[in-house]
KOLKEFI-978670 format. One record per residue: x, y, z of N, C-alpha, C, O in turn; chain. Coordinates in nm, 3 decimals. Last residue first. Layout:
{nc1 X	nc2 Y	nc3 Z	cac1 X	cac2 Y	cac3 Z	cc1 X	cc2 Y	cc3 Z	oc1 X	oc2 Y	oc3 Z	unit A};
...
END
This chain:
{nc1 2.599	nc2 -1.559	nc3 -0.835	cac1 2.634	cac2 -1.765	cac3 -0.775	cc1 2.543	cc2 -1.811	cc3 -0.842	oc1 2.521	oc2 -1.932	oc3 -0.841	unit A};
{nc1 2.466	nc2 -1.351	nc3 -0.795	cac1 2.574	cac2 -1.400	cac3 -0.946	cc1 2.635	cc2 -1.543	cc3 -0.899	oc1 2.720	oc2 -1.609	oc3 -0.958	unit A};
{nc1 2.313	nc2 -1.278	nc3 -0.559	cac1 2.307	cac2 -1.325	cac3 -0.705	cc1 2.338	cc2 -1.312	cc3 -0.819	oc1 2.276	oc2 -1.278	oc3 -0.920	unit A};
{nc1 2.535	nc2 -1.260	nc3 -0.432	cac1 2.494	cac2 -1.403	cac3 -0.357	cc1 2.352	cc2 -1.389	cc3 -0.539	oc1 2.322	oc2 -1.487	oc3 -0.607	unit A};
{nc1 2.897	nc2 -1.154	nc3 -0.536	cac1 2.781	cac2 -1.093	cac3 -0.445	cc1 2.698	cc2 -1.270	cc3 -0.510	oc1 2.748	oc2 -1.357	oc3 -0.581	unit A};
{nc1 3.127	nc2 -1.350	nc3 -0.528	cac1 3.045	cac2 -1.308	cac3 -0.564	cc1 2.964	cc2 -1.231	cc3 -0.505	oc1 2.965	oc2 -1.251	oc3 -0.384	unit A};
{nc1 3.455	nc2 -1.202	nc3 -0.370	cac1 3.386	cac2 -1.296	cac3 -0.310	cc1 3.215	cc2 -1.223	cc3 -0.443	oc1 3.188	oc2 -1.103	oc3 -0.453	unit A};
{nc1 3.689	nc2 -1.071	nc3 -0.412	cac1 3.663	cac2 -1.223	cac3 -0.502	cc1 3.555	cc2 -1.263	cc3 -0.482	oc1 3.517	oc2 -1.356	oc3 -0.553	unit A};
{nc1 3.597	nc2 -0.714	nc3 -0.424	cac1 3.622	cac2 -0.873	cac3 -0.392	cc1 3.602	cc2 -0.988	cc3 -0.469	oc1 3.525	oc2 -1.006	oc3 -0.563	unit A};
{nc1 3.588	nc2 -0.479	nc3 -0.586	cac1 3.697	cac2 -0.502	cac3 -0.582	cc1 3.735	cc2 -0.687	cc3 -0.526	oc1 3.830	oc2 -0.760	oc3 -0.556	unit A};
{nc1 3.312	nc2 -0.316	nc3 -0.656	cac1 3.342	cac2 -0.403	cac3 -0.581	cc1 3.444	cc2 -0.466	cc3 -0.595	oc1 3.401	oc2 -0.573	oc3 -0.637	unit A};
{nc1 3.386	nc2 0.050	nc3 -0.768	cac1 3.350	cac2 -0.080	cac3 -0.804	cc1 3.421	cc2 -0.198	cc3 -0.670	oc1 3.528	oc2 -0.185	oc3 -0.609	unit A};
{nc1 3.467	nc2 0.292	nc3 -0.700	cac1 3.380	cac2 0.269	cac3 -0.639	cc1 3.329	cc2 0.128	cc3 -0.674	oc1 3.232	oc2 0.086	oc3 -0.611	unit A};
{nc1 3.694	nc2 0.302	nc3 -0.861	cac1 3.728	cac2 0.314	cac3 -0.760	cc1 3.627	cc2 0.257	cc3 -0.660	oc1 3.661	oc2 0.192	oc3 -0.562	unit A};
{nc1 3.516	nc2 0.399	nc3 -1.128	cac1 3.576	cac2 0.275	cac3 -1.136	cc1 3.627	cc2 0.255	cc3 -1.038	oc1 3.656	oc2 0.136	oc3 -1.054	unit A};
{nc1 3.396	nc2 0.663	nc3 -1.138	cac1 3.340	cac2 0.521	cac3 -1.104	cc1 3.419	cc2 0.427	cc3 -1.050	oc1 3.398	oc2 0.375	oc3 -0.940	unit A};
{nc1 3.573	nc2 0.826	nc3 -1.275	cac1 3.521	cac2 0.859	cac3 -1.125	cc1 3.453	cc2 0.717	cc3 -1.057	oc1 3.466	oc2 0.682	oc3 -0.939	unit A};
{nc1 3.582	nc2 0.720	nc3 -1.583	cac1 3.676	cac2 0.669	cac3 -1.423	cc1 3.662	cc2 0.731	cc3 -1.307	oc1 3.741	oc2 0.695	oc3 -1.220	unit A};
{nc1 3.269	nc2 0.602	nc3 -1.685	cac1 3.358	cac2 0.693	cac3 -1.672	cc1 3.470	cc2 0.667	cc3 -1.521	oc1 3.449	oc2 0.619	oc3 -1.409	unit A};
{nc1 3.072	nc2 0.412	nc3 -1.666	cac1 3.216	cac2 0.399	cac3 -1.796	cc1 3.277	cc2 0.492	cc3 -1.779	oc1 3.370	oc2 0.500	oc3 -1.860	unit A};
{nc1 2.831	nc2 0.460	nc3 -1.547	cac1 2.961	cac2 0.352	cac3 -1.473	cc1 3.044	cc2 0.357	cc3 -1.570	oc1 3.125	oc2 0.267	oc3 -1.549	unit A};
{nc1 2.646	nc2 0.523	nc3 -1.867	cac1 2.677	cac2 0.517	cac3 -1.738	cc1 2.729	cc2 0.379	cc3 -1.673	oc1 2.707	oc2 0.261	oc3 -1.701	unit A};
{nc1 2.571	nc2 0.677	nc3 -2.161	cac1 2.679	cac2 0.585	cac3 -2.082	cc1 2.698	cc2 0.599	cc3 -1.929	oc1 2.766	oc2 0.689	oc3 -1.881	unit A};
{nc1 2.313	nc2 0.730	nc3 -2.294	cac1 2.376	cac2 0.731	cac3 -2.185	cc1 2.431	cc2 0.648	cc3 -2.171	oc1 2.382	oc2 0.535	oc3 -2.163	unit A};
{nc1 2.127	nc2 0.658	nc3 -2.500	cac1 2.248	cac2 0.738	cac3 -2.554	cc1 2.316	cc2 0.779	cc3 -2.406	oc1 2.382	oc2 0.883	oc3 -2.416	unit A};
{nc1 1.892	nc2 0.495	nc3 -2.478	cac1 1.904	cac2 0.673	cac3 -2.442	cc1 1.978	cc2 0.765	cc3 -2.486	oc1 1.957	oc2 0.884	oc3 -2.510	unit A};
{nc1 2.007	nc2 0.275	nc3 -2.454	cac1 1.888	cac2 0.323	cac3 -2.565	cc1 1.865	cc2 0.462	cc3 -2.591	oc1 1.830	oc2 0.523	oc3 -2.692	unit A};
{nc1 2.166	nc2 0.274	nc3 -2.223	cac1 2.215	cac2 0.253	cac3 -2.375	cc1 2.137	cc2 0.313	cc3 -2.473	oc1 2.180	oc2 0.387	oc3 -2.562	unit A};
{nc1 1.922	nc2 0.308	nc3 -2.047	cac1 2.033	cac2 0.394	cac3 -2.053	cc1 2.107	cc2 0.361	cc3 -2.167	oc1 2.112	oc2 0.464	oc3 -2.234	unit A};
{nc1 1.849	nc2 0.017	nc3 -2.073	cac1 1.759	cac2 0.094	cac3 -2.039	cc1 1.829	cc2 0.279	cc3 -2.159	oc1 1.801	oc2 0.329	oc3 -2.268	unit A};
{nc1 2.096	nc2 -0.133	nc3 -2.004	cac1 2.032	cac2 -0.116	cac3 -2.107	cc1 1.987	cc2 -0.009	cc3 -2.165	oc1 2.035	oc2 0.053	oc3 -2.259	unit A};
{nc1 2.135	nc2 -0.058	nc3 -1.718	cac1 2.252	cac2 -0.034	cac3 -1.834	cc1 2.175	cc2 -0.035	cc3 -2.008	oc1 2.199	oc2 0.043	oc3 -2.100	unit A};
{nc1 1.903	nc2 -0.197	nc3 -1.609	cac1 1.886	cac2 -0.031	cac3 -1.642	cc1 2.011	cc2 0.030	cc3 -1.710	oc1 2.008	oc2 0.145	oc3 -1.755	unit A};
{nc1 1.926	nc2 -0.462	nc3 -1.691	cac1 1.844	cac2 -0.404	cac3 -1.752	cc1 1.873	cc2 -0.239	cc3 -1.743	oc1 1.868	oc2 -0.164	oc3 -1.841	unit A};
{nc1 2.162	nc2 -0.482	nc3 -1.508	cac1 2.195	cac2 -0.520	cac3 -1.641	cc1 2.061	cc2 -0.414	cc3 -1.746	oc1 2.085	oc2 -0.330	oc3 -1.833	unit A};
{nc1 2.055	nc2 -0.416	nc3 -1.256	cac1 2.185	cac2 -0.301	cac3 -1.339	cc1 2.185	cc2 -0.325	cc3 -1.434	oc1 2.204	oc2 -0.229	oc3 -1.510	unit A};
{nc1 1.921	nc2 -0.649	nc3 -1.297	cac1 1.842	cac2 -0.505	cac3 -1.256	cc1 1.924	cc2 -0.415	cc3 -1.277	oc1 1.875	oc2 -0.312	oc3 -1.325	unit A};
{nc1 2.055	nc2 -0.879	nc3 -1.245	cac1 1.928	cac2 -0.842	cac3 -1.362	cc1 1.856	cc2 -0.692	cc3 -1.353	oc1 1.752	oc2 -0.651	oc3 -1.404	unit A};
{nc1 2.191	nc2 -0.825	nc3 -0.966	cac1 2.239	cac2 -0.806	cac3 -1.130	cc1 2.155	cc2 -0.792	cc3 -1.255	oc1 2.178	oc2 -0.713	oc3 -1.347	unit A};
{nc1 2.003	nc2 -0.822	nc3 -0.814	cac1 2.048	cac2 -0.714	cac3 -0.867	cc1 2.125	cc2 -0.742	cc3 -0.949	oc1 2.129	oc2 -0.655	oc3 -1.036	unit A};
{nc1 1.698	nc2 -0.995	nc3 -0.943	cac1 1.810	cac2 -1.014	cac3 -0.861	cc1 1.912	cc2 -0.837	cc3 -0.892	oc1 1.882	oc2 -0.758	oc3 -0.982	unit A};
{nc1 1.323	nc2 -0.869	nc3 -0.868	cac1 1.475	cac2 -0.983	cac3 -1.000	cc1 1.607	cc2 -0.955	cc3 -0.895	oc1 1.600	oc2 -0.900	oc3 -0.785	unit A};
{nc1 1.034	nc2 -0.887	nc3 -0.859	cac1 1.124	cac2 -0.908	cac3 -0.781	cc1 1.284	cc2 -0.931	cc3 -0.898	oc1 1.311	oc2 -1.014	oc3 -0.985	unit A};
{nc1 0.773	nc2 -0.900	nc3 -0.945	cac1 0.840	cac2 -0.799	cac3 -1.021	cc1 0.981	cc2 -0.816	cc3 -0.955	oc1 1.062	oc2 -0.742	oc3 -1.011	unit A};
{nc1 0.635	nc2 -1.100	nc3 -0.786	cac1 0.628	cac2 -1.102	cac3 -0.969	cc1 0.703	cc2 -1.006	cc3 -1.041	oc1 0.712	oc2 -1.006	oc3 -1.164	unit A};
{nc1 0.550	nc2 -1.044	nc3 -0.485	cac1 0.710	cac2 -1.124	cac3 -0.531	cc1 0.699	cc2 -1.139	cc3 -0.727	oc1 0.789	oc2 -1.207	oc3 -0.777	unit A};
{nc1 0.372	nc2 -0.957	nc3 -0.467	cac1 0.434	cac2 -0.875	cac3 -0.432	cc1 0.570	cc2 -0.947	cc3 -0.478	oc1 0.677	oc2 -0.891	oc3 -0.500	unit A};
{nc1 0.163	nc2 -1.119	nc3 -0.649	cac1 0.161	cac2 -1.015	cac3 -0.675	cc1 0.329	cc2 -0.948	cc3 -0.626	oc1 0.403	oc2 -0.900	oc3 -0.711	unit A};
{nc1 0.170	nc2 -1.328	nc3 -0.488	cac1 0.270	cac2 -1.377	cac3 -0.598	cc1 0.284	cc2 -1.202	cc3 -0.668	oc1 0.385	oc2 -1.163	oc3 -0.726	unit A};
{nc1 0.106	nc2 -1.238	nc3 -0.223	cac1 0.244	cac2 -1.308	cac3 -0.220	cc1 0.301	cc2 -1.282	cc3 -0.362	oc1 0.414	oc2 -1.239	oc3 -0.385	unit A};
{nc1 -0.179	nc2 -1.248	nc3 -0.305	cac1 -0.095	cac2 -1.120	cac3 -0.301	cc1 0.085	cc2 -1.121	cc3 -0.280	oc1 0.166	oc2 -1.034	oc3 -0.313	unit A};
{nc1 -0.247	nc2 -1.471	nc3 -0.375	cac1 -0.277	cac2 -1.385	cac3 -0.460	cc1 -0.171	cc2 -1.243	cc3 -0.440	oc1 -0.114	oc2 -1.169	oc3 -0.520	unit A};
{nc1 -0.236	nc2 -1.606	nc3 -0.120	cac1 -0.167	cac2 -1.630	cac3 -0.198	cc1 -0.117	cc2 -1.535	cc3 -0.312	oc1 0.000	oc2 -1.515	oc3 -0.343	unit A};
{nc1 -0.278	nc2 -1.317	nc3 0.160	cac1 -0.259	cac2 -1.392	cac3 0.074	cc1 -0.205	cc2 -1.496	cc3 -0.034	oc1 -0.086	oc2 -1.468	oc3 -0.046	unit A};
{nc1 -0.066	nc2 -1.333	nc3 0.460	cac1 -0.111	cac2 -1.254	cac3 0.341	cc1 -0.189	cc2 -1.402	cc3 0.234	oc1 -0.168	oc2 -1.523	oc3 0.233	unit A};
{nc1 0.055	nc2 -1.234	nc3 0.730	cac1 0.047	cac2 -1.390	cac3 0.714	cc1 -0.083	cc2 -1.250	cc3 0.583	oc1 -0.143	oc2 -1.146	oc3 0.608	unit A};
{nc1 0.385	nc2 -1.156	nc3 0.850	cac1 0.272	cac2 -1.080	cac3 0.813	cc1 0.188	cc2 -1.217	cc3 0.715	oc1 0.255	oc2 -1.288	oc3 0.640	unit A};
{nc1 0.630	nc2 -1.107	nc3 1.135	cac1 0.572	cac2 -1.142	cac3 1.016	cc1 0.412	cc2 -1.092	cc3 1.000	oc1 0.340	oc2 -1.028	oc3 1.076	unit A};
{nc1 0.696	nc2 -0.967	nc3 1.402	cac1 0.796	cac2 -1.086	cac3 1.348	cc1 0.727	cc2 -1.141	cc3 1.174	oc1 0.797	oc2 -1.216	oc3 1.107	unit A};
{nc1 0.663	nc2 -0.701	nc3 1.542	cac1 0.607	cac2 -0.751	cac3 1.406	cc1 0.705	cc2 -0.827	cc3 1.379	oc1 0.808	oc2 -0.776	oc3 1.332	unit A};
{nc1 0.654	nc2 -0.744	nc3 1.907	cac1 0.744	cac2 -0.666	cac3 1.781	cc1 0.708	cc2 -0.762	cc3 1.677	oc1 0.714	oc2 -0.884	oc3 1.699	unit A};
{nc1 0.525	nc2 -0.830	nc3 2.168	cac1 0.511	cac2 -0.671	cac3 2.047	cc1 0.547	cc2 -0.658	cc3 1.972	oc1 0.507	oc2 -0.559	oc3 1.911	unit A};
{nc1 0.599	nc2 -1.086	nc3 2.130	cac1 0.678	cac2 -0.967	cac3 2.279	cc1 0.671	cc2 -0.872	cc3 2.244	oc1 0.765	oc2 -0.794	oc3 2.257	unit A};
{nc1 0.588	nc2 -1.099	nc3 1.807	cac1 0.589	cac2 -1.183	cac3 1.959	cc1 0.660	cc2 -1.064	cc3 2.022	oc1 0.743	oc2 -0.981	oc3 1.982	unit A};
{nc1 0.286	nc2 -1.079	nc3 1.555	cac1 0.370	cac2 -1.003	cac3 1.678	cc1 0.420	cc2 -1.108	cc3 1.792	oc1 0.345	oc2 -1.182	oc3 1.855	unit A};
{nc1 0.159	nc2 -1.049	nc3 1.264	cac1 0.173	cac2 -1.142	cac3 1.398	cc1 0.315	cc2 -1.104	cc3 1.493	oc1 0.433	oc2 -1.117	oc3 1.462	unit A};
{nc1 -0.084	nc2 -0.910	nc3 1.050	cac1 0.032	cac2 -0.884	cac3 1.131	cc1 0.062	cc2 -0.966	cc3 1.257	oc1 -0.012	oc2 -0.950	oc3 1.354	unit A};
{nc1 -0.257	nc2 -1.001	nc3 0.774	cac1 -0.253	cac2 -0.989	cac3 0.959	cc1 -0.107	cc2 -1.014	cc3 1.004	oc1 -0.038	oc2 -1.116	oc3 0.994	unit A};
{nc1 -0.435	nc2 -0.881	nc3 0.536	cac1 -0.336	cac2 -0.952	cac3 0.572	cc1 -0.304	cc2 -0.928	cc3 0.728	oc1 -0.338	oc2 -0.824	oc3 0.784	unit A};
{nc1 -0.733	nc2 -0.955	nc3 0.343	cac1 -0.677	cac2 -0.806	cac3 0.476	cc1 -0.574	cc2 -0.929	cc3 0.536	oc1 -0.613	oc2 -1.039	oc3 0.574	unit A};
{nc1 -0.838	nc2 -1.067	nc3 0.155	cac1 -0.706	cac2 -0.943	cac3 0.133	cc1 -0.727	cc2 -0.873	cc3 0.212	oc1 -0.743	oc2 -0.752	oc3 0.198	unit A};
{nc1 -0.944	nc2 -1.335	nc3 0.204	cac1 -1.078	cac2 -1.208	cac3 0.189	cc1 -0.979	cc2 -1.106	cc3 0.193	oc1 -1.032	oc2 -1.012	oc3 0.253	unit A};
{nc1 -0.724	nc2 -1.490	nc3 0.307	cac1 -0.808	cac2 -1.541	cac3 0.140	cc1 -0.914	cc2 -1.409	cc3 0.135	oc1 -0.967	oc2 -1.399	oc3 0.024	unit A};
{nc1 -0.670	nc2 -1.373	nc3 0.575	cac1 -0.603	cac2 -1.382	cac3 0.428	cc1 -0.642	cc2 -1.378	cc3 0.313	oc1 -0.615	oc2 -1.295	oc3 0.226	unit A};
{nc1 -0.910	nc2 -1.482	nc3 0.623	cac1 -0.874	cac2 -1.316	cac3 0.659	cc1 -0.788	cc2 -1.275	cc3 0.561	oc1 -0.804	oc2 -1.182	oc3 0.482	unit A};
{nc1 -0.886	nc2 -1.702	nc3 0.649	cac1 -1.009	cac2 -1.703	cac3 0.555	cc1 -0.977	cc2 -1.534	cc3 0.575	oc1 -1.059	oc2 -1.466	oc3 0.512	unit A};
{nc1 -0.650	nc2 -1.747	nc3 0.850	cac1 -0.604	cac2 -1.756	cac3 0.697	cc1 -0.745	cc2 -1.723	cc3 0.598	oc1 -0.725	oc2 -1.717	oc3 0.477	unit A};
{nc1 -0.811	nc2 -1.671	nc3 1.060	cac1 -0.687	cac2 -1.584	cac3 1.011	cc1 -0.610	cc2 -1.583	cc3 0.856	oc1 -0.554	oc2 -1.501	oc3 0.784	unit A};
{nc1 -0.945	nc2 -1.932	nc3 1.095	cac1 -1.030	cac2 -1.767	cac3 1.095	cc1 -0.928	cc2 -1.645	cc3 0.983	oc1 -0.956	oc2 -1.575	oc3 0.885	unit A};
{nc1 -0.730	nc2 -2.063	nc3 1.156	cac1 -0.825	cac2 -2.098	cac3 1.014	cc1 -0.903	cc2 -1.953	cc3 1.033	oc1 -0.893	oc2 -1.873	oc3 0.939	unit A};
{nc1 -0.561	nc2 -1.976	nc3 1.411	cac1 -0.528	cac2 -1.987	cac3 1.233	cc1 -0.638	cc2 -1.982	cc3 1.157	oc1 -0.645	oc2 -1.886	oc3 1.081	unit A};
{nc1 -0.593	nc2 -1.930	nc3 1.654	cac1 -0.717	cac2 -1.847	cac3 1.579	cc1 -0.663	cc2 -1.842	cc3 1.452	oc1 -0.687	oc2 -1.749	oc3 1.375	unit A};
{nc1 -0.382	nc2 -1.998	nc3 1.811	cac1 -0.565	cac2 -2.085	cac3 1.848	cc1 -0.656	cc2 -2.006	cc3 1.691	oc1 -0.766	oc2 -2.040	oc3 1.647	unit A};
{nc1 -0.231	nc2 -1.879	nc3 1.653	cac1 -0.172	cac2 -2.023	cac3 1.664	cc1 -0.340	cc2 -2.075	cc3 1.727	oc1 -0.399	oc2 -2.175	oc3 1.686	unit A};
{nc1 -0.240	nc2 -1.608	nc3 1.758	cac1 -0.249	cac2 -1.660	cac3 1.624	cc1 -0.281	cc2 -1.813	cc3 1.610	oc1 -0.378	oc2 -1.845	oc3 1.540	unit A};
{nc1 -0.213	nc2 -1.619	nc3 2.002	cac1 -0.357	cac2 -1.590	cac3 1.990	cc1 -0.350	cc2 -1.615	cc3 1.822	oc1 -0.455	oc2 -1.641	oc3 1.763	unit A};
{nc1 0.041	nc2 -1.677	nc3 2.013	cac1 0.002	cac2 -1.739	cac3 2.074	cc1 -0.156	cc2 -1.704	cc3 2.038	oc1 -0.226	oc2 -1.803	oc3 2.060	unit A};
{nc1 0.150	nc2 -1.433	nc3 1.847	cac1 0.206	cac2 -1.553	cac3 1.763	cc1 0.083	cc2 -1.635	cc3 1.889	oc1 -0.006	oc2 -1.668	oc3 1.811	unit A};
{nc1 -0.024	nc2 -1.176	nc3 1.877	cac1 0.067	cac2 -1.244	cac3 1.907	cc1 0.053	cc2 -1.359	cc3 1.865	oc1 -0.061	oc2 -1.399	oc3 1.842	unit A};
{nc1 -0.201	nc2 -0.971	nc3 1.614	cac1 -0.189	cac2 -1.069	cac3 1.728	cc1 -0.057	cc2 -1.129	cc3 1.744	oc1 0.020	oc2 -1.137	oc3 1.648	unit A};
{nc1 -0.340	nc2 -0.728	nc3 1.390	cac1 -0.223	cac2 -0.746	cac3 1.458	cc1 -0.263	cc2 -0.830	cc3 1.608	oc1 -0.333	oc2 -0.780	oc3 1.696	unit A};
{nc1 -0.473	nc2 -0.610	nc3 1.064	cac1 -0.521	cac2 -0.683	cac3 1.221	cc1 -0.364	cc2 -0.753	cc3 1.263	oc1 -0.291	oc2 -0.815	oc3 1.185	unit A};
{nc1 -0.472	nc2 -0.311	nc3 0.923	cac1 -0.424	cac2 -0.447	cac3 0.927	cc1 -0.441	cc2 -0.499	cc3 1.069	oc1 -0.423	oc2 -0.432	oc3 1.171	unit A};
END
């Protein structure tokens, strides 16, 4: 992966984004340290298409595990370890 500072990025965008569009994604660095990664479209939607929230993701693998004949989190060793706050976790808002 090709790696520049945000200042040699910024003269050398259009080169950088046809670098993008040809799937070699480029690492952009300020003061050395990888602040981002400038990628494809194609590969953006690739890496974000399987993404779900964690509730859609316990919900499905509660499923998952139903089908199985596994009960899991229903036993009371669990139930201590459950989130106890008012406050939602940010996806169930």
């Amino acid at each position: 992966m090709a790696e520049m500072s945000i200042a040699e990025a910024k003269s050398r965008f259009a080169e950088l984004v046809h670098q993008a569009e040809a799937g070699q994604p480029v690492r952009i660095t300020r003061r050395g340290r990888a602040v981002a990664v400038l990628v494809s479209e194609a590969d953006y939607v690739r890496l974000n298409a399987g993404r779900v929230g964690l509730l859609a993701y316990t919900q499905a693998w509660r499923a998952e595990a139903a089908q199985a004949g596994l009960a899991l989190l229903e036993t009371p060793d669990w139930a201590d370890l459950r989130d106890q706050s008012e406050r939602p976790a940010p996806d169930l808002a």
